[in-house]
C-alpha angles and dihedrals in degrees: 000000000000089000095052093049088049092049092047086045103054096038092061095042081054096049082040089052090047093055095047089057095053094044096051085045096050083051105050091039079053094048092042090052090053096050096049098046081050088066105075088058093052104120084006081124102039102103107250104263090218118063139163121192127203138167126225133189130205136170148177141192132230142179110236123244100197145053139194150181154160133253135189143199132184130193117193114192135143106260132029103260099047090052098056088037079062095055106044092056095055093043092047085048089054087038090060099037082052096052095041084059099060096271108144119228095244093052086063111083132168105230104180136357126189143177109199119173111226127207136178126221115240125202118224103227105241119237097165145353134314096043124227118240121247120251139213127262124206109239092170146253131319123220109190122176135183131192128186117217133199123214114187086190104073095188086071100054093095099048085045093051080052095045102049097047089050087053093059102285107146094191133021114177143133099076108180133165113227139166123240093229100056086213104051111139101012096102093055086046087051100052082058103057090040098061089036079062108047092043084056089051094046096056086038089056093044099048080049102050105230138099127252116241112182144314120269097175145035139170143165144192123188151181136222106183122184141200117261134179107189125213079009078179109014132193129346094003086154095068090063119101106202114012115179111221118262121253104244122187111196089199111170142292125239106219104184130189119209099190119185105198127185114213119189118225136196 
């Protein structure tokens, strides 16, 4: 009986020593992998101790696909609701004219709206010293009220000025020639300065006499100016009886790209 427990005994201490060998060998082989695929990173986040830095420019032109502008109109009256009874009337009677134009809803937008009291000074005749101060007279309340539109063709942006200050609009102003996509053009802008750049880079490397490795920065900074005809109207437009449409030219618009880019040298 004692030689069978032994067997089983020993038989089962020998199988318990091979598997912690091949444990403690799977581990160590494990260990070892990791450290040697570690080491190509080994110095990867130190900065490069060897750096050139050049600018380039680039730019591009395009013609806009998009205008816009702001229109007002103001109602005086004496009381509040007058006032913004006014107003609404004349802005309902340009919203429909725009609509009826082609303008989207959602190209209409109300930018600003505003109820101000006014009031006139009024000078106290003098009859003796000393003399009494003025005072000041309600006139009434302002509602003034300004809406931007967006007109995505751009051939109609001078009819649609005319339109909207012979409706009621006391004030259109703000033209300005956009594009839809807000970067149109900068990429293009972009591909220039880069390869400024990097020409730049390239005869800097060889008067110096080193190669360039790789870049480790890069930064830009760009425009996008647009075309803009301020007070394209201008002011009481809708006193006028017959106003022939302005002449509007859309041109093109210049979108530059100003990149600063690091290369590292050896």
């Amino acid at each position: 009986m004692d030689k069978l427990f032994e067997g089983v005994w020993g038989d089962w201490f020998r199988r318990g020593v091979v598997v912690t060998v091949v444990l403690l060998a799977v581990f160590v082989g494990l260990k070892a992998l990791a450290e040697l695929q570690g080491l190509r990173y080994i110095g990867a986040g130190l900065p490069p101790a060897n750096t050139i830095d050049v600018t380039g420019y680039g730019e591009t032109f395009a013609t806009p696909d998009i205008a816009t502008f702001t229109y007002s109109v103001v109602a005086l009256k004496l009381t509040v609701a007058a006032a913004q009874e006014d107003a609404a009337e004349k802005s309902n009677a340009i919203v429909k004219y725009l609509r009826d134009s082609g303008i989207a809803e959602k190209d209409i937008q109300t930018s600003n709206y505003s109820v101000y009291p006014q009031y006139e000074y009024s000078q106290v005749q003098c009859l003796s010293y000393p003399c009494p101060g003025g005072r000041q007279v309600l006139k009434g309340y302002e509602v003034r009220q300004s809406t931007t539109v967006k007109i995505r063709d751009t051939a109609k942006a001078g009819d649609l000025l005319t339109g909207a200050g012979s409706r009621g609009a006391t004030e259109v102003s703000g033209l300005q020639f956009t594009f839809d996509d807000p970067h149109a053009g900068q990429t293009q802008a972009r591909e220039k300065a880069i390869a400024d750049a990097k020409a730049q880079a390239e005869v800097l490397s060889k008067q110096l006499g080193v190669r360039l490795v790789r870049v480790v920065s890069f930064s830009e900074s760009g425009s996008q100016p647009v075309y803009k005809l301020q007070d394209a109207y201008g002011r009481g437009g809708a006193e006028s009886s017959v106003t022939p449409a302005p002449d509007i030219s859309v041109g093109e618009n210049k979108i530059t790209s100003n990149v600063s880019i690091t290369y590292e040298i050896k």
